[in-house]
C-alpha positions, -999 to +999 in steps of 0.1 A: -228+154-048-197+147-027-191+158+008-225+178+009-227+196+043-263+210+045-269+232+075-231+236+084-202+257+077-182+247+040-146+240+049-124+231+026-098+204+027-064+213+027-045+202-005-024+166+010+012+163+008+038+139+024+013+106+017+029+084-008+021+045-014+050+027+008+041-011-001+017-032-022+010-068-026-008-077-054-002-115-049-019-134-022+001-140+011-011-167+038+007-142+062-012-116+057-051-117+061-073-087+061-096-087+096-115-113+077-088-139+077-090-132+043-056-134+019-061-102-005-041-076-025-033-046-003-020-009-005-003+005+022+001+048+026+026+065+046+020+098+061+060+113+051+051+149+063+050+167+092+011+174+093-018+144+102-037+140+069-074+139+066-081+102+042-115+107+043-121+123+009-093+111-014-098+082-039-079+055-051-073+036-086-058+013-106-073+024-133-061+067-146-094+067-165-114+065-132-097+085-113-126+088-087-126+048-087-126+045-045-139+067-022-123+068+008-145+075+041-146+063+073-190+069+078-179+105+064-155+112+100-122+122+097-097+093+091-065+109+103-033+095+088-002+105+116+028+119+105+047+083+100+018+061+106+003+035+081-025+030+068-033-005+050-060-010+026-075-042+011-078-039-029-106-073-025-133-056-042-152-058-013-163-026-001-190-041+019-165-054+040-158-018+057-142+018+049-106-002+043-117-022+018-117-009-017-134-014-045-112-029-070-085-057-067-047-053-079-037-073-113-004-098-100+008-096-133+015-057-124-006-023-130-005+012-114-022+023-084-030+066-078-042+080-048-064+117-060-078+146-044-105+167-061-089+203-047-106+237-056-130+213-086-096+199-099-085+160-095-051+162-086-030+132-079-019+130-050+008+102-052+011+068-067+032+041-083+034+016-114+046-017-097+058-049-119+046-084-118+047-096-077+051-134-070+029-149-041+046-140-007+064-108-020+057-068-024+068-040-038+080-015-009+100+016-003+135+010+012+137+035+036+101+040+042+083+075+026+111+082-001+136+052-008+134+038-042+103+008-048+123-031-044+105-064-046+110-077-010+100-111+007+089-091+041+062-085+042+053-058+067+019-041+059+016-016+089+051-016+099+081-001+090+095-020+055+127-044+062+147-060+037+167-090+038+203-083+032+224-113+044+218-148+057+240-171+082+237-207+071+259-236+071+265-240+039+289-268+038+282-302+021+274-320+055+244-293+064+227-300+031+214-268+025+225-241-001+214-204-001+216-186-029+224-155-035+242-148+001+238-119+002+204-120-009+194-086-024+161-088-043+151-130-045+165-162-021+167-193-035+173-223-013+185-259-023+177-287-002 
């Protein structure tokens, strides 16, 4: 039994809307480490309502046939989501580690990832996204946060508001010895030496 609350009053959760999957990283990073100093996959949700949302209760999964793959809790107490506030989870497959850590890891080579919500004894999804192959040092975020289409981004910014880079100032003359490529970049940068 799931959420069981013997001796108290039933109360339902509301059904979520406004959290979507922002970012993922399913290719290690030595920038980002988990509170480990760990380099795993991660999964970032974005509260895009108006309303906090209650995490405690919703699963995640890369995997539609187990929908119910990771449970999210926080020692069963409300894990409340701010309107515009992240949330960053570790895909490690390590939930030992703590209530952000989930219990699968994400496949580089690209997979899809589905946040659900068992509401009124159905499993609903809530949101979630099909992401393509990531290269170490990249993701695959929203651009603007909440609702912009998914890119495959160099910046990293699990927590933070996603930013992309969109032109570079370099010296790109003969004497400098370095060539950027594209300029301006708009999903990869490539630079000669």
């Amino acid at each position: 039994s799931l959420g069981g609350t013997p001796g108290q009053a039933n109360t339902r959760m509301p059904l979520v809307t406004g959290l979507v999957i922002n970012e993922i990283s399913s290719a290690k990073s030595d920038f980002v480490k988990d509170e480990f100093g760990e380099s795993d996959d991660w999964i970032e949700l974005y509260n895009n309502g108006n309303s906090p949302i209650n995490l405690s209760g919703l699963f995640l999964t890369d995997d539609s046939g187990d929908k119910l793959k990771a449970l999210l809790n926080d020692n069963y107490q409300d894990w409340i989501l701010e309107p515009g506030g992240f949330q960053v989870l570790w895909a490690d497959d390590q939930p030992i580690q703590g209530s952000k850590h989930l219990s699968f890891k994400l496949s580089s080579s690209g997979e899809e990832v589905k946040v659900y919500q068992i509401f009124a004894g159905d499993t609903i999804e809530v949101t979630g996204v099909t992401f393509p192959e990531i290269s170490e040092g990249f993701s695959y975020a929203r651009f603007p946060d909440g609702n912009g289409p998914f890119r495959i981004t160099p910046s990293l910014t699990p927590g933070n508001e996603n930013t992309q880079v969109t032109g570079l100032e370099v010296d790109q003359s003969e004497s400098s010895g370095i060539i950027a490529f594209p300029n301006p970049v708009n999903q990869m940068l490539k630079i000669q030496l």
